[in-house]
LUMNU-360817 format. One line per 10 residues: number of its first residue (from 1); their letters; for each residue z, x, y of C-alpha. Coordinates in steps of 0.25 Angstrom, whole numbers, padded with zeros to 4 digits. Layout:
NUM = a = Z:X:Y; ...
//
This chain:
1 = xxxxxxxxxx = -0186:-0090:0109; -0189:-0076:0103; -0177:-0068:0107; -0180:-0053:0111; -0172:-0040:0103; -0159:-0045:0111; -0146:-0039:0107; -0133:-0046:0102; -0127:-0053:0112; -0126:-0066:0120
11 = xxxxxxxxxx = -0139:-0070:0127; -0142:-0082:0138; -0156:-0089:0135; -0161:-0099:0147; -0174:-0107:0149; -0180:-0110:0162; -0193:-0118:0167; -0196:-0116:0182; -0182:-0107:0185; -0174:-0123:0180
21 = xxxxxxxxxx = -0164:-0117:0171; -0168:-0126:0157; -0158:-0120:0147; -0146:-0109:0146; -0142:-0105:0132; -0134:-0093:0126; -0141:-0084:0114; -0134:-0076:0106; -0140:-0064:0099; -0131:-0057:0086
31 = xxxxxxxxxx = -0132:-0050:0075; -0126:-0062:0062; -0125:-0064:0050; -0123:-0078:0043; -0113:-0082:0034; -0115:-0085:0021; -0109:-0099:0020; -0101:-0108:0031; -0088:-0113:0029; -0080:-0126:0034
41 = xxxxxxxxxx = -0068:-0130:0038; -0063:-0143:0041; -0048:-0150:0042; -0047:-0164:0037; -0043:-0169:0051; -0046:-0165:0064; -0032:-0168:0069; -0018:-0168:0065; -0004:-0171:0068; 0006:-0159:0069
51 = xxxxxxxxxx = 0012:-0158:0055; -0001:-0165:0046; -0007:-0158:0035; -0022:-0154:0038; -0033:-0151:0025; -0045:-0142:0030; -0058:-0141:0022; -0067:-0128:0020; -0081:-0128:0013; -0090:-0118:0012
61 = xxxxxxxxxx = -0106:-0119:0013; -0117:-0110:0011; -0127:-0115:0022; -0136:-0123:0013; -0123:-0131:0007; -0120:-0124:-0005; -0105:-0124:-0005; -0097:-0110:-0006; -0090:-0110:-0019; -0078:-0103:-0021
71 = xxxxxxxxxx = -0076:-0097:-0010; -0064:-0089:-0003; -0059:-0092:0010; -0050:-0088:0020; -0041:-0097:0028; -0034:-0096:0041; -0025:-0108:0041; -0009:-0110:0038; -0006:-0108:0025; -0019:-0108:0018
81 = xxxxxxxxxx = -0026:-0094:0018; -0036:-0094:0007; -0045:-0104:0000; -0059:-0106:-0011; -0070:-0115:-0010; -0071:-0124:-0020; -0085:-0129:-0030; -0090:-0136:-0016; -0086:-0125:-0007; -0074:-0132:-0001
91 = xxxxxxxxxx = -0058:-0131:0000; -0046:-0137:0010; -0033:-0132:0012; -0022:-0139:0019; -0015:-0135:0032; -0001:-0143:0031; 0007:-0147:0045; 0000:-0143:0055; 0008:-0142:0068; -0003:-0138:0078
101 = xxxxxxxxxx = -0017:-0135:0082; -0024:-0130:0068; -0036:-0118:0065; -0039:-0115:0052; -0051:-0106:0048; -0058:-0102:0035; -0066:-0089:0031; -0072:-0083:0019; -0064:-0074:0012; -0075:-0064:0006
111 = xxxxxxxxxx = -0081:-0057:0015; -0096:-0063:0019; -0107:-0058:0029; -0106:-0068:0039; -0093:-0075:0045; -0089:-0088:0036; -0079:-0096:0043; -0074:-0109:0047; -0062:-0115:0054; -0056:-0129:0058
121 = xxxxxxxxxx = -0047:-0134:0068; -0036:-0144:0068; -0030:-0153:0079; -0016:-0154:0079; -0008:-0166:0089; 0005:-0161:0089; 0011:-0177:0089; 0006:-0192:0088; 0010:-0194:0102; 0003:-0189:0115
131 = xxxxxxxxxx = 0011:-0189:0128; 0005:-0185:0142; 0011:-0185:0154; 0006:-0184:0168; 0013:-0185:0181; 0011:-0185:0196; 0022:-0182:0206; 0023:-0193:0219; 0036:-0191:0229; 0042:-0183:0223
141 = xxxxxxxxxx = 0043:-0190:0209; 0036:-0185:0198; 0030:-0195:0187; 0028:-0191:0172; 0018:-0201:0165; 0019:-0201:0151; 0012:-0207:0140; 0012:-0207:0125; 0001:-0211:0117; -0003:-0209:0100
151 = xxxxxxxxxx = -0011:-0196:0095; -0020:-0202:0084; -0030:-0193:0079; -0040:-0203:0071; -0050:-0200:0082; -0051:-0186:0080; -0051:-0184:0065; -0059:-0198:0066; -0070:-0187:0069; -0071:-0189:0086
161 = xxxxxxxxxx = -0077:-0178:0091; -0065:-0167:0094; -0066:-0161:0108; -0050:-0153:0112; -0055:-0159:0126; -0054:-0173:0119; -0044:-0172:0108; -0031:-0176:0115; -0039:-0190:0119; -0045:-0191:0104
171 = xxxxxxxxxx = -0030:-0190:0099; -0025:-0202:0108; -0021:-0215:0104; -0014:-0226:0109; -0001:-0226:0119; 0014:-0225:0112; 0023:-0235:0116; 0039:-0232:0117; 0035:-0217:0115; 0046:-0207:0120
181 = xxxxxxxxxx = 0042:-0196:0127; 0050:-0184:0131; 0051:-0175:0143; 0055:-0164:0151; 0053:-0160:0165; 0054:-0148:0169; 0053:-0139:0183; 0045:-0127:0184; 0050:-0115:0194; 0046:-0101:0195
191 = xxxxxxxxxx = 0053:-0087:0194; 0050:-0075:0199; 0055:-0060:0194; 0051:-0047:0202; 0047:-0038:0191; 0044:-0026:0200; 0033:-0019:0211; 0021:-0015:0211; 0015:-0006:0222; 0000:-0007:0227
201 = xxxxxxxxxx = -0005:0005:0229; -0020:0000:0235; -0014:-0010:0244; 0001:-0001:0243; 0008:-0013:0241; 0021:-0014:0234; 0022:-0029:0226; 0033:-0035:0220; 0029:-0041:0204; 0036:-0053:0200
211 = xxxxxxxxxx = 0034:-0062:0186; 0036:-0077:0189; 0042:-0086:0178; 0038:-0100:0177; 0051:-0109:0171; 0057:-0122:0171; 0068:-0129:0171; 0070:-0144:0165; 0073:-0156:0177; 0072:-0168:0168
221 = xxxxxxxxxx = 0069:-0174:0154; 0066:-0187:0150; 0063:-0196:0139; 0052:-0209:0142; 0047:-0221:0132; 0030:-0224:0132; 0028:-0239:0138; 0016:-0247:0131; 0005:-0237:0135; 0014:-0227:0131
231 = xxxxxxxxxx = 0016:-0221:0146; 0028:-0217:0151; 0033:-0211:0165; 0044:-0201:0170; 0048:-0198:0184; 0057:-0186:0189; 0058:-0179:0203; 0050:-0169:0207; 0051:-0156:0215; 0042:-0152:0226
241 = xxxxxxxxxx = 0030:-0141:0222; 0038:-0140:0209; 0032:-0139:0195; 0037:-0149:0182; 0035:-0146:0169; 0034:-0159:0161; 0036:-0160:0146; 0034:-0174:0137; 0036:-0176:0123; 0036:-0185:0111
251 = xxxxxxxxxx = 0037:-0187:0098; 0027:-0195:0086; 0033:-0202:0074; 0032:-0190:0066; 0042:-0184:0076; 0029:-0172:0080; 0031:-0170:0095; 0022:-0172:0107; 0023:-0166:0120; 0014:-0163:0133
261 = xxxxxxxxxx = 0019:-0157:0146; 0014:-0153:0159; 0018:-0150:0174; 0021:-0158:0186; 0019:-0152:0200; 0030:-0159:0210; 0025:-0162:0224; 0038:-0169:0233; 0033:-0182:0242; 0019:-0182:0237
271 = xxxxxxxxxx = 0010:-0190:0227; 0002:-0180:0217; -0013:-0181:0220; -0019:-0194:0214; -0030:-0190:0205; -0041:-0196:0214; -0038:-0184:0225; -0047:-0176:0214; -0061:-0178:0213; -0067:-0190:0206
281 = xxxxxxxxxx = -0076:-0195:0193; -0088:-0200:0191; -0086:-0210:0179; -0099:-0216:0174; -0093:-0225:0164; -0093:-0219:0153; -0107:-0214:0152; -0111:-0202:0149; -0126:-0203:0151; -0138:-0213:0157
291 = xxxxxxxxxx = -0152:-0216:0153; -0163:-0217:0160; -0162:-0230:0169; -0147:-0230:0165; -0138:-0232:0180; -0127:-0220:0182; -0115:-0226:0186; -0103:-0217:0192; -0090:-0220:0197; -0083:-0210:0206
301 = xxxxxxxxxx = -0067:-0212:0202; -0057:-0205:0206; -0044:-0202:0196; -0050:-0212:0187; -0053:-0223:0194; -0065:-0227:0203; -0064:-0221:0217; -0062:-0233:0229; -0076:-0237:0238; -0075:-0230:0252
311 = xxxxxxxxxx = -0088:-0232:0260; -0097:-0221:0258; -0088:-0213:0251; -0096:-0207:0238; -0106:-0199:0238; -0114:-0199:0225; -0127:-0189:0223; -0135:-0181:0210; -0138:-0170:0210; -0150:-0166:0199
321 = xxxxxxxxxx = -0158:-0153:0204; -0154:-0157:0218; -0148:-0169:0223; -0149:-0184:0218; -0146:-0195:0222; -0137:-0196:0235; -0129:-0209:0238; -0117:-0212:0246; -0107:-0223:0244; -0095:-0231:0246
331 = xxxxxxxxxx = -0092:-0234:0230; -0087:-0226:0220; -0101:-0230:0210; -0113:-0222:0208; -0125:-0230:0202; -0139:-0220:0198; -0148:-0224:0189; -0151:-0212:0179; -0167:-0208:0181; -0178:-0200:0171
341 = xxxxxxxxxx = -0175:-0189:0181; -0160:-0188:0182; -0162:-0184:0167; -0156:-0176:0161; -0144:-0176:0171; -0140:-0179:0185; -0127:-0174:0191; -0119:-0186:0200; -0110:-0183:0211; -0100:-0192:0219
351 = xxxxxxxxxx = -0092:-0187:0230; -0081:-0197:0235; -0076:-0196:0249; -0060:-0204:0252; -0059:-0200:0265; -0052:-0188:0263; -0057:-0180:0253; -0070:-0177:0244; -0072:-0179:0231; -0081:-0177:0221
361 = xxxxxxxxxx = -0087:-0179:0206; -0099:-0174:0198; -0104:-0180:0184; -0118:-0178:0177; -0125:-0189:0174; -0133:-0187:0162; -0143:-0192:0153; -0143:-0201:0141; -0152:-0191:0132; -0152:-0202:0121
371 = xxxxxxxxxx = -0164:-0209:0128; -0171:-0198:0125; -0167:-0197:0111; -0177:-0191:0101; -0176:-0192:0086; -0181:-0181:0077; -0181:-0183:0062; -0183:-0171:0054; -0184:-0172:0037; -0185:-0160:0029
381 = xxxxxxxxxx = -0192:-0163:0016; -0183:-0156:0008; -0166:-0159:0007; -0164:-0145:0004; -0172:-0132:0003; -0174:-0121:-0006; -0175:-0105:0000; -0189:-0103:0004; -0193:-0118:0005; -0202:-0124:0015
391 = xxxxxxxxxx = -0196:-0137:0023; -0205:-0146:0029; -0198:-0156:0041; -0204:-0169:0045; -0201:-0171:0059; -0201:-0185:0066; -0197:-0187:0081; -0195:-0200:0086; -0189:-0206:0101; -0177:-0215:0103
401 = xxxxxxxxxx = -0186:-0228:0101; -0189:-0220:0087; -0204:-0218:0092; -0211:-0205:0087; -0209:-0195:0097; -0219:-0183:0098; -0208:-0172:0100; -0207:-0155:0100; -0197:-0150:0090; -0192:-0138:0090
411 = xxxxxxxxxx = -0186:-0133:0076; -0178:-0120:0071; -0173:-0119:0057; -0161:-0109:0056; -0151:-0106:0045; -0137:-0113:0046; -0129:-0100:0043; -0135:-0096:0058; -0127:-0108:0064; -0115:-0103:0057
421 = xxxxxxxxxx = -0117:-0090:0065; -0119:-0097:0079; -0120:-0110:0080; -0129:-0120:0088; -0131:-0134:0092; -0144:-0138:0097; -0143:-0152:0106; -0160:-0154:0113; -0154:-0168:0119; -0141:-0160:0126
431 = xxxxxxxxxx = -0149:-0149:0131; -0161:-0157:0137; -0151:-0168:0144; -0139:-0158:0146; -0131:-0161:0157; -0132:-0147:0161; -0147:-0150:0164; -0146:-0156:0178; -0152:-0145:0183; -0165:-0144:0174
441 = xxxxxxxxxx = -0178:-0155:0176; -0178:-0166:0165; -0191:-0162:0162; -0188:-0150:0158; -0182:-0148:0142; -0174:-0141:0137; -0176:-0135:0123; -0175:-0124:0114; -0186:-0119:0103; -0193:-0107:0099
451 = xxxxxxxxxx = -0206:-0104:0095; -0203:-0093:0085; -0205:-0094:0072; -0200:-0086:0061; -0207:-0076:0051; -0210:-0083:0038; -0202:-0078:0025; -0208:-0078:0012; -0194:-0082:0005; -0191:-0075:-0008
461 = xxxxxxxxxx = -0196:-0063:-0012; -0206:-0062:-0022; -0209:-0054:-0036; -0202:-0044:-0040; -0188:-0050:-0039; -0177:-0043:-0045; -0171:-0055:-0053; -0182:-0065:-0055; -0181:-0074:-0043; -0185:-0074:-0027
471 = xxxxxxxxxx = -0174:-0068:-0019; -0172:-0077:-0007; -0174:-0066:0005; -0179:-0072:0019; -0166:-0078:0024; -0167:-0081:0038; -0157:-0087:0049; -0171:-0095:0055; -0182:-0103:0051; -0191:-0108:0062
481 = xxxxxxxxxx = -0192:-0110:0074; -0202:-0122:0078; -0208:-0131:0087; -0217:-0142:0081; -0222:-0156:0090; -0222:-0169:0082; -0233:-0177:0083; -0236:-0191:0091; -0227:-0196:0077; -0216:-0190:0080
491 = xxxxxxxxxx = -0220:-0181:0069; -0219:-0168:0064; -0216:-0158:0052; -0212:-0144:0050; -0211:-0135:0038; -0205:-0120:0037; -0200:-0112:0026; -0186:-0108:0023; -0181:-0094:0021; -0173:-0090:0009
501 = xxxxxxxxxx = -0158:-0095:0015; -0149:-0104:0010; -0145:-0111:0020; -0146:-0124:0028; -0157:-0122:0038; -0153:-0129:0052; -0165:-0136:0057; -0164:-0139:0074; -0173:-0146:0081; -0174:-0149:0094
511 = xxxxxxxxxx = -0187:-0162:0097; -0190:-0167:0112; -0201:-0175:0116; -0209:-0176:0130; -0200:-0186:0135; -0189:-0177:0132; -0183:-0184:0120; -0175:-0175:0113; -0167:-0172:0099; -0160:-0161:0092
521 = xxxxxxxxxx = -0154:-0159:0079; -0153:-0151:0066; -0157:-0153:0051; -0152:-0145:0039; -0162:-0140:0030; -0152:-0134:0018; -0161:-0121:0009; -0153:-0119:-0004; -0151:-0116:-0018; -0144:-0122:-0030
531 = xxxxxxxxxx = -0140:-0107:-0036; -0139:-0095:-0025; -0134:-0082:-0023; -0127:-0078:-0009; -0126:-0064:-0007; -0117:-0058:0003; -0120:-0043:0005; -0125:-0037:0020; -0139:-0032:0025; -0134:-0020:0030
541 = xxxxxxxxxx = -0126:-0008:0023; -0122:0005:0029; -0127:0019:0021; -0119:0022:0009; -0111:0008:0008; -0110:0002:-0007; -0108:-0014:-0004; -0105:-0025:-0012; -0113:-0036:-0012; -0107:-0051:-0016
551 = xxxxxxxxxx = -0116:-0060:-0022; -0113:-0076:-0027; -0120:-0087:-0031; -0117:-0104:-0028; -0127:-0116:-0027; -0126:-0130:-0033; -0130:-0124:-0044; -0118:-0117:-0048; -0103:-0121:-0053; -0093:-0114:-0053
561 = xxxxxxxxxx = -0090:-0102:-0066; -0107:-0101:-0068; -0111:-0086:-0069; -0121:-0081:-0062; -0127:-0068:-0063; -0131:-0060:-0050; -0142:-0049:-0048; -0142:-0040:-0039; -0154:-0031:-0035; -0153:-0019:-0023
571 = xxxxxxxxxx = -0165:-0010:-0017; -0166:0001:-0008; -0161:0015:-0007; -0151:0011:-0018; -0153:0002:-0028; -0145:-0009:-0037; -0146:-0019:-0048; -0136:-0028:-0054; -0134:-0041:-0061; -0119:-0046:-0060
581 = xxxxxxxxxx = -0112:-0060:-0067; -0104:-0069:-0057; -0100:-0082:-0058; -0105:-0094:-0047; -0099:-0092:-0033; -0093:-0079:-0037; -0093:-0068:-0027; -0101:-0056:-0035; -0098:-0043:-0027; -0110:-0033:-0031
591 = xxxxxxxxxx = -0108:-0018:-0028; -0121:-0010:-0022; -0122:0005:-0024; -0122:0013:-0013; -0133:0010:0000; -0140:0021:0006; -0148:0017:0019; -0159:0010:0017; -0163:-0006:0016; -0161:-0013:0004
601 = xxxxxxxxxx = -0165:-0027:-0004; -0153:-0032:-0011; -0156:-0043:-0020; -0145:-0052:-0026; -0150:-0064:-0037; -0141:-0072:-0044; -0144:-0080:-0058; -0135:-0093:-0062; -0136:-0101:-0073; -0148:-0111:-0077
611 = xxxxxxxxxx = -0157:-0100:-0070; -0152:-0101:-0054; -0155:-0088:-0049; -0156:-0085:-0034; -0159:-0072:-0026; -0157:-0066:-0012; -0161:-0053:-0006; -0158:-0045:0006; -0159:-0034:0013; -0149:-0022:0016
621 = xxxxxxxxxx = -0151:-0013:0027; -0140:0000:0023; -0140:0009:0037; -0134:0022:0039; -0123:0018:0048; -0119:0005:0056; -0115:0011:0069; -0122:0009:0081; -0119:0013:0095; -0125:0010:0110
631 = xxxxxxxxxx = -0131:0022:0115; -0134:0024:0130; -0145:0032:0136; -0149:0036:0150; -0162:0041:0153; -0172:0044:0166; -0184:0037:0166; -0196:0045:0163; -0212:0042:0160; -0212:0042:0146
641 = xxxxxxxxxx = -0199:0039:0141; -0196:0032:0130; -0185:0025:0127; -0178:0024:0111; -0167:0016:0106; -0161:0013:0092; -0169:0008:0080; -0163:-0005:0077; -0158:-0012:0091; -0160:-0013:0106
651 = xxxxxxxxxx = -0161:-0002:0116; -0158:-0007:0131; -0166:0002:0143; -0161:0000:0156; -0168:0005:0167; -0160:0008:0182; -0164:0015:0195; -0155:0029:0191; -0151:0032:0205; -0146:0018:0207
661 = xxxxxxxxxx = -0141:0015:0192; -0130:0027:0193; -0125:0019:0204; -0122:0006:0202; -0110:0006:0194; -0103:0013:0203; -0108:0004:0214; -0104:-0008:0207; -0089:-0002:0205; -0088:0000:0220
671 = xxxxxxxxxx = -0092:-0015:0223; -0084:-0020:0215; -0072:-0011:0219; -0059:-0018:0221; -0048:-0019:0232; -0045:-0018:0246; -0044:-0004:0250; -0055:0001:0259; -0062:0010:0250; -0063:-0001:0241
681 = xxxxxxxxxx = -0069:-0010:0249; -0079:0001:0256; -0084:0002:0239; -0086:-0014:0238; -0094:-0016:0251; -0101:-0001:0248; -0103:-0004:0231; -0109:-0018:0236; -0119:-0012:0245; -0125:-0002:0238
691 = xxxxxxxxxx = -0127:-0011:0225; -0135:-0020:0235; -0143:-0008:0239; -0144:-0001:0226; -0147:-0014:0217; -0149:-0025:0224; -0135:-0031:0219; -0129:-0041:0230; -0115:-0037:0236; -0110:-0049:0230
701 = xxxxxxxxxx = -0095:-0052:0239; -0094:-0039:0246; -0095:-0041:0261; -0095:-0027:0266; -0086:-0017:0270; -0076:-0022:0281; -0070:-0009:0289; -0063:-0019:0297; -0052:-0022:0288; -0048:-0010:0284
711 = xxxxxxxxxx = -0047:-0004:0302; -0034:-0001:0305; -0028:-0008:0318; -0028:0002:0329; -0032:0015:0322; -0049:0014:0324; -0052:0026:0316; -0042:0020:0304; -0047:0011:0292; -0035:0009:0281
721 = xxxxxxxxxx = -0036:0008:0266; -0032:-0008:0265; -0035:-0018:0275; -0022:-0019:0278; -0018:-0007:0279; -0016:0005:0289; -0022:0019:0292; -0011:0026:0284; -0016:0028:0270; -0001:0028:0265
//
């Protein structure tokens, strides 16, 4: 999709056939700039115990791989504050007894163009012994159940995927016997302290201000041993509408303590709810998602367990673009067979009637897109590219019986660095089968491609080069964007040229069939050089600025102490030539004279030994000033009239009825006016009605002016300012 001039900002793009809503999704339009390289940073566990000593890792990349030698960094993190990459751009530090929840975070220390950072986190348990409690309260007796089970953390540094929703249950093991738990109970009441007055004026009302104080006061403690399920119970007596504050702990072998706590509400004479007064599951036994042909099984429980058969007392029904099926029944087990035209979702209903009360559940019942699998192999003829290269892709597409498949890809090739600026996932199989489609036909797809191509580059510059060599000068953020159809084979090829980056190009395709078999994925396609220069300067100056420049060279190619020897070449309204010495990934500041405005190509080469040479060129736009302002202009339409904005940027023309413009906001502030006096409300009901005529907006909740309530009993000719008051203004 070809996006118009739009200005920065967040923008909603949606696709529909027929008014079906087929996709929603968010664009963001900004100005960027990439960063030059991309830092990492991971900890050597994903979970500790409070007190263990954790190492973290960074590395530094440019995007085609090359590591980032010798560079400076930043660290936020106890006790360390600085470190340098080493010959494989890596370094780790050491974090030592850590006693709870843990950030750290790197950045680069010299200054870059784009934002370089990374940052890790760490989970820390605070014990190797988990206690919960719950309670209920039941004739006046309140029950503390407690239980005591190991923290183990093998799961989650075994590489389990980490959710917070899920970590406490990953971190689980198995139930401690002979456990001692501690506790305190403690009853909670309320105080209350006048702290003054304060007088109405509009409903001319003096009111009392007062600060409540929640505190407690200890009624018990207690001291209880885990059985062999490590569960242990406490009884105490509890108050009527009283709240208990209930506090348990223990302690691990290594004497690091564990405690929860929670309240208790005291109702005297009567049973706390049982969970099955609230409404029910569907449980489908563990599955997730049906094929074709495959029977839906759902059970109706209630507090965890299946509810009882009662004649006629379930009603089930789906609901797809209108209603499904409809079924009534005396047991708590729905049986449907999932059909080509439930896909790619149908929502399932049960509503249970006990003879006292209704209740209900909703689940969706969703499609097993793995029937539909679609593989797509892609192979680049090349491991790794050179600047200005051509790559050639063979594409095979083959079904789930691994038949070939004639499908339409759809392919864009954009620079990694980009991803590092915004990041995206593309997933074809979720958004065709998302459970969110229920509302969108089956035969209907979903997809995302663009038929734009970009302009052709012609790579380095040719003749006439300042330093004997090619400059690399057409860097771009994307390659192409195309759709090809592979053949009765399952066949097809592609080829493209890259531009001048050194980077790893992100190949995603997105591949379905006529059946509506589907894939996605990525393929890495790295562009790079064995000796390089990476130049860090900015496309934009202001008049009379005299920058300097930093230039410095790495690749697989150098070793540490190797001198290199870098050029540099400015033209424009001012002009500069120079050659300086440097040694391999040093940072070489290089001062430029003084700019004038005007645009300028700045060309920075860099020669290393056995004849590696490399050269970039850019652009520099230097501008009088960088200040810019909104400016707002009002005019009377007339025949003829043209309309002027700013050079560079967009202009924004509204157009309104005048007479009917210099109205509405003041309209709008009487709608929406505030209180109860009668004026006020005269200005709601009289702002409401004229936005109606004037604009045709709806009055929304105004329901007109009611005299009525503001009469005053036996006084005709008398209305008062409050409903509730009298004639007398005072």
């Amino acid at each position: 999709v070809a996006l118009p001039n739009l200005r920065p900002g967040g923008y909603s793009l949606s696709a529909s056939v027929g008014g079906v809503s087929l996709v929603n999704s968010s664009v963001w339009v900004d100005t960027y700039t990439k960063p030059p390289y991309t830092l990492e940073l991971r900890p050597d566990r994903r979970a500790v115990f409070a007190g263990d000593d954790v190492t973290f890792s960074a590395r530094a990349r440019f995007f085609d791989g090359t590591p980032v030698i010798g560079l400076p960094l930043r660290v936020d993190a106890p006790g360390v504050n600085s470190l340098t990459t080493d010959t494989n751009g890596e370094a780790t530090f050491q974090v030592r007894l850590v006693t709870r929840g843990l950030s750290v975070s790197i950045t680069a220390a010299r200054a870059e163009l784009g934002e370089v950072g990374a940052s890790a986190s760490l989970e820390v348990f605070p014990s190797a012994v988990d206690v919960h409690w719950s309670g209920s309260v039941a004739e006046g007796i309140a029950e503390v159940r407690l239980r005591a089970r190991q923290v183990s953390l093998d799961r989650i540094n075994g590489g389990e995927r980490l959710d917070r929703c899920c970590l406490h249950d990953l971190s689980l093991g198995a139930p401690l016997t002979g456990q001692l738990i501690t506790g305190r109970i403690e009853r909670e009441y309320e105080t209350r302290t006048e702290t003054g007055e304060l007088y109405d004026y509009i409903s001319k009302q003096v009111l009392k201000q007062y600060n409540y104080e929640s505190k407690f006061v200890v009624v018990d403690t207690f001291r209880v041993t885990t059985d062999s399920l490590g569960d242990a119970t406490y009884r105490f007596a509890a108050l009527p509408d009283t709240y208990y504050r209930v506090s348990v702990g223990s302690v691990d072998s290594q004497g690091r303590p564990s405690e929860d706590y929670g309240y208790q509400y005291g109702v005297h004479g009567q049973a706390s709810p049982p969970d099955r007064e609230t409404d029910g599951t569907l449980e489908f036994g563990g599955k997730q998602s049906w094929r074709t042909g495959q029977v839906v099984e759902a059970e109706y429980d209630l507090g965890g367990i299946p509810a009882p058969a009662r004649t006629n007392a379930y009603l089930f029904y789906t609901l797809r673009l209108g209603l499904g099926v409809v079924q009534v029944q005396s047991e708590p087990v729905f049986r449907l067979p999932f059909r080509e035209e439930d896909i790619p979702n149908t929502s399932l209903t049960a509503v249970y009637f006990d003879g006292r009360r209704y209740s209900a559940a909703h689940a969706p019942v969703d499609y097993d897109a793995s029937e539909r699998a679609l593989s797509l192999k892609i192979t680049p003829d090349k491991a790794e590219y050179r600047p200005g290269d051509t790559v050639g892709l063979t594409i095979r597409a083959t079904d789930i019986n691994n038949r070939p498949a004639a499908a339409t890809v759809n392919l864009n090739v954009v620079d990694e660095a980009l991803y590092a600026v915004r990041s995206d996932n593309v997933d074809l199989v979720r958004d065709l089968y998302t459970e969110y489609s229920a509302r969108v036909p089956a035969d209907e797809l979903v997809t995302r491609f663009s038929h734009f191509h970009l302009p052709r580059f012609t790579g380095g510059g040719t003749g006439g080069e300042p330093f004997g060599v090619s400059a690399r000068e057409a860097f771009q953020d994307a390659v192409i964007f195309r759709t090809i159809v592979t053949d009765a084979g399952g066949n097809g090829t592609v080829s493209f040229q890259l531009p001048d980056n050194l980077t790893t190009w992100r190949l995603t395709y997105q591949a379905f069939t006529a059946k509506l078999e589907a894939t996605s994925g990525t393929v890495a396609l790295p562009a790079t050089l064995p000796f390089f220069v990476n130049l860090l300067a900015s496309d934009s100056y202001r008049d009379g600025d005299a920058p300097a420049i930093v230039a410095r060279t790495y690749g697989d190619k150098l070793k540490a102490g190797d001198d290199v020897t870098i050029g540099v070449e400015l033209a424009g309204p001012a002009s500069l030539t120079t050659k300086v010495s440097a040694r391999a990934f040093e940072a070489k500041a290089i001062a430029l004279p003084a700019l004038a405005a005007g645009d300028y190509t700045l060309t920075v080469s860099a020669t290393g030994p056995d004849g590696l040479i490399d050269a970039v060129r850019r652009t520099i736009h230097v501008q009088p000033s960088f200040l810019r302002r909104e400016a707002v202009d009002f005019r009377l339409v007339s025949a003829g009239m043209q309309v002027t904005g700013p050079t560079s940027g967009l202009t924004t023309v509204q157009f309104a009825d005048y007479d009917r413009a210099t109205l509405l906001a003041a309209l709008a502030r009487m709608r929406w006016e505030w209180g109860d006096r009668v004026e006020q409300e005269l200005a709601r009901s009289l702002g409401a009605q004229w936005l109606r005529d004037l604009n045709g907006q709806r009055p929304a909740t105004s329901a007109g002016f009611d005299i009525g309530r503001y009469e005053v009993p036996n006084e005709s000719d008398a209305i008062a300012i409050l409903p509730y008051g009298s004639a007398d203004l005072e």
